[in-house]
C-alpha positions in Angstrom: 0.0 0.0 0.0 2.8 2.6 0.1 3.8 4.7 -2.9 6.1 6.9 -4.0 5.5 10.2 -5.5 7.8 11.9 -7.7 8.1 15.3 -9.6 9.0 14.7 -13.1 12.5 16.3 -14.6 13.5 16.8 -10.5 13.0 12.9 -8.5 15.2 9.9 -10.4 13.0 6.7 -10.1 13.6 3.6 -12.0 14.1 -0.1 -12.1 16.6 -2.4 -12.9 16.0 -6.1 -13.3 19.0 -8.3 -13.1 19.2 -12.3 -13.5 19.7 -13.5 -10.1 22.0 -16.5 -11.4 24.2 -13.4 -12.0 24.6 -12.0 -8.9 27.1 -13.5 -6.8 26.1 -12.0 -3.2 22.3 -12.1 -4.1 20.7 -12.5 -0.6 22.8 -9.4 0.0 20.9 -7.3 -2.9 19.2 -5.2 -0.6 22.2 -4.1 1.1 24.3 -3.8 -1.9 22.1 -1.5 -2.9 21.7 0.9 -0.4 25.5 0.9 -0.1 25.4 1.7 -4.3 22.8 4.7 -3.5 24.7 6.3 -0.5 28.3 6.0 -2.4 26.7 7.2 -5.7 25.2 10.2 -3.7 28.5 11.0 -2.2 30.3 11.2 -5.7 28.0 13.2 -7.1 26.3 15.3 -4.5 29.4 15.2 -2.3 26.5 14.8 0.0 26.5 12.1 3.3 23.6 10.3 3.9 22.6 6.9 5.6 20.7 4.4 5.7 17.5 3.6 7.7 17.1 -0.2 7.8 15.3 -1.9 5.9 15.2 -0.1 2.7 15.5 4.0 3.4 18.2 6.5 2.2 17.8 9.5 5.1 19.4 12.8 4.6 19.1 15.2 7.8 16.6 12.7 9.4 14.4 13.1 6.8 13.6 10.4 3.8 15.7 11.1 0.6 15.2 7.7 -1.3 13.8 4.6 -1.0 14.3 1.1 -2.5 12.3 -2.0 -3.5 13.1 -5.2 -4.4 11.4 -8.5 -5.3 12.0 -11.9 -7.2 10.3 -13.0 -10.3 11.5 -16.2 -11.7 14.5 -15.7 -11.7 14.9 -12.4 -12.0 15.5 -10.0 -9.4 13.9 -6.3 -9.6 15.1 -3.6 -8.0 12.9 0.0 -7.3 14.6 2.9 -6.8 13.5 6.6 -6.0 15.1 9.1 -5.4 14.3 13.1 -4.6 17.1 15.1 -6.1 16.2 18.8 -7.6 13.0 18.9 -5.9 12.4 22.3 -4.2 10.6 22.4 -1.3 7.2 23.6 -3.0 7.6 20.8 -5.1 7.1 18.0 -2.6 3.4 16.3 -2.2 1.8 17.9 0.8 1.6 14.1 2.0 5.2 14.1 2.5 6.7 17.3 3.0 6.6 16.5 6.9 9.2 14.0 6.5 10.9 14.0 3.3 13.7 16.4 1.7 15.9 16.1 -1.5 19.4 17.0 -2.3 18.4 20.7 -3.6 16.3 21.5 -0.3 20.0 20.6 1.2 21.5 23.4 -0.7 23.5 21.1 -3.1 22.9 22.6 -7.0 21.0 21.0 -9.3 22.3 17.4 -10.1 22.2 16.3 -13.8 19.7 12.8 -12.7 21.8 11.1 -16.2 25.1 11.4 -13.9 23.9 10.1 -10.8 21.7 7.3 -12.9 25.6 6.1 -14.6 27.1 6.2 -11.3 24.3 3.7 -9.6 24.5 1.3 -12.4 28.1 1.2 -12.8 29.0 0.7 -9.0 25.8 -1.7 -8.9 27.5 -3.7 -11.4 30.6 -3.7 -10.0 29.3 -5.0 -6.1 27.0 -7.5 -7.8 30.2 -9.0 -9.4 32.0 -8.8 -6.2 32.3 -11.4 -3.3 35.3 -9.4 -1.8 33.7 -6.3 -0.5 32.8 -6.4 3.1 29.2 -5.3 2.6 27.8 -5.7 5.9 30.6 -3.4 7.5 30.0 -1.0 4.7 26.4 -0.7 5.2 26.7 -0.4 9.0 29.0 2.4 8.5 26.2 4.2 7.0 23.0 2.8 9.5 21.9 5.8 11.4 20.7 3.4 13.6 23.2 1.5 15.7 22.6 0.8 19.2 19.4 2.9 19.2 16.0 2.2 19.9 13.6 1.2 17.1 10.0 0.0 17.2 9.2 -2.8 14.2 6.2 -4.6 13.2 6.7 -8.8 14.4 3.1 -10.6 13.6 1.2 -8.2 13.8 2.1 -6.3 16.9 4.9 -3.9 17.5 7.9 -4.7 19.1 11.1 -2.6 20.4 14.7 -2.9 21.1 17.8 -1.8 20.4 19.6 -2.0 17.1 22.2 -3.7 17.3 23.2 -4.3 13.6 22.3 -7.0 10.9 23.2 -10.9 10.5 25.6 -11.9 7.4 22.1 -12.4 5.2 21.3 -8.8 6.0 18.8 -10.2 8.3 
């Protein structure tokens, strides 16, 4: 039931849809591509953000991106959005509350072709790599380490403390 809403020409959302036989960390996808957003965004941007766990890119404590993934066949899809040149006017009064883009964080307007290369090229080079550390990578970004969260467990909500993921990015 969630969405994501985007302004043409000023959010970059797409998907990519990889063969999972290709993919040599694939129960790590998730991961390995929220460490491919926040990098990406640092290249470009020169921008630091992190990562809300499961699938949130946070800038300022406020949602920048977000990603979805699921498994058809043998394919796996990946859903990516991102708010980039959005001013703050341009942002659906259902979110302005709690989202933000790069532009409302005073960095100029990014050309959404550059940052596109520069997620599909690292993308391609992490889904081709078994020697990258990813969990440390992406913990080095969770903004969420040893604090308390609430989450959903059947049905009712549960809290604790974060205290990082497992090696299936459980």
């Amino acid at each position: 039931g969630n969405e994501w809403i985007s302004t043409p020409n000023k959010s970059l959302t797409f998907s990519i849809i990889l063969n999972q036989k290709k993919i040599k960390n694939k129960e790590l996808l998730p991961i390995i591509s929220a460490v491919t957003i926040i990098k990406s965004i640092q290249k470009i941007a020169n921008v630091e953000c992190s990562i809300k766990w499961p699938n949130d890119i946070i800038l300022n404590n406020k949602k920048l991106g977000g990603i979805l993934i699921e498994q058809k066949k043998n394919y796996m899809i990946i859903g990516i959005g991102i708010n980039v040149n959005e001013d703050y006017k341009d942002l659906n009064i259902k979110i302005k509350s709690i989202s933000t883009s790069l532009r409302i964080n005073k960095t100029p307007v990014i050309k959404l072709e550059s940052l596109l290369a520069c997620i599909l090229n690292k993308l391609e080079l992490y889904c081709n790599n078994e020697k990258i550390d990813f969990i440390n990578e992406w913990t080095n970004y969770c903004m969420h380490i040893n604090k308390k969260i609430k989450f959903y467990n059947k049905n009712t909500i549960q809290s604790g403390i974060f205290k990082g993921i497992n090696e299936n990015g459980e």
